[in-house]
N, C-alpha and C positions, 0 to 999 in steps of 0.2 A: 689071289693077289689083288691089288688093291690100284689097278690102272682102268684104266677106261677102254685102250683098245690089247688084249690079249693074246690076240692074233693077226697074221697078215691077214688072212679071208675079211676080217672087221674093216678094210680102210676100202677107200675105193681105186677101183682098177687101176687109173693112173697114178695115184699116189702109190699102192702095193706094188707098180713095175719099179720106181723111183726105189722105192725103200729095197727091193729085191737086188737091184744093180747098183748100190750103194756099201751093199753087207760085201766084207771082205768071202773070201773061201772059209767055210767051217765056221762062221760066226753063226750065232743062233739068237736069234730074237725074242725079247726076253719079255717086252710089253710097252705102251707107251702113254703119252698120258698129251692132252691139247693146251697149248699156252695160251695168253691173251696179249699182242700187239695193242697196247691202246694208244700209244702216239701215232703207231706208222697205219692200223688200217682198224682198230676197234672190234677186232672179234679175234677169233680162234685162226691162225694162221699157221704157227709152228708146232709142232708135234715134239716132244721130247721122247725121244726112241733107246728105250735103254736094251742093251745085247749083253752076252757073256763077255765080251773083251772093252766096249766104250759106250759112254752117252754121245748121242747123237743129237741138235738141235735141227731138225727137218725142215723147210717150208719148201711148197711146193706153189709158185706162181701160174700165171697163165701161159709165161713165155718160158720160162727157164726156175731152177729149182736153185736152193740155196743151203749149203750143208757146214754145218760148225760141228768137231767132234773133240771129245775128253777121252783119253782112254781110262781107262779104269784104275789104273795101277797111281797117275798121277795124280788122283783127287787125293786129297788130305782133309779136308772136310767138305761135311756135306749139312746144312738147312735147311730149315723148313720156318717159316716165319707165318702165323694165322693173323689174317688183315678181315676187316668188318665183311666184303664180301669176297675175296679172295685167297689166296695164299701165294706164298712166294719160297721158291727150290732154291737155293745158293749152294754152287759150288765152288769150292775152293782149292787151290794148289797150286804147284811151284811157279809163279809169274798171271796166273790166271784168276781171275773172280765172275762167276756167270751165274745169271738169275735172271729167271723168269715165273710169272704170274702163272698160277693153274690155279684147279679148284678146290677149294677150300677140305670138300671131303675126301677127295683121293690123293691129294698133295701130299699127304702126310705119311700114308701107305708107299706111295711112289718112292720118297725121300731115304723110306723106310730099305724100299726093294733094291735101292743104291746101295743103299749102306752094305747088308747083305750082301750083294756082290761082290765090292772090293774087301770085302775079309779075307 
């Protein structure tokens, strides 16, 4: 698959407890891929967490964490836009439009492993 982190074991402790008490009962984690914040803090901040049931946008602070989620069923489309050094994930559905920057090489696989899913 075509993400960057595979598994919980991949993240570190405190982010893996975050993302573990975050997953519903019976959701299963499916892999995730790191955005880029470049207005609020210029590096890799929020994690796009894709599961069997929704994407999940993750950021995990010093003091408290921050969780935006899509379920799966509602996206009606899904993007991938390739920019000189980035890429950019859009998605889209009833009332909602969300996009964020990842990496150019795995963005596309990621966009890819969404799509997959909500078939």
């Amino acid at each position: 698959m075509a993400t960057v982190y595979e598994s919980l074991d991949e993240f570190d402790s405190r982010s893996r407890d975050g993302i573990e008490r975050m997953l519903y009962d019976g959701e299963t984690f499916i892999g995730a891929i790191p955005c880029w914040d470049f207005m609020v803090t210029r590096r890799s901040a929020t994690k796009l967490i894709l599961t069997d049931q929704r994407v999940v946008a993750y950021k995990r602070g010093i003091i408290r964490q921050k969780e935006k989620d899509v379920l799966l069923p509602r996206i009606t489309s899904i993007g991938f836009k390739k920019g000189i050094l980035f890429g950019k994930i859009v998605l889209k559905g009833a009332g909602f439009k969300y996009s964020n920057y990842v990496s150019r090489s795995k963005g596309r696989g990621f966009a890819s492993e969404i799509r997959n899913q909500t078939r």
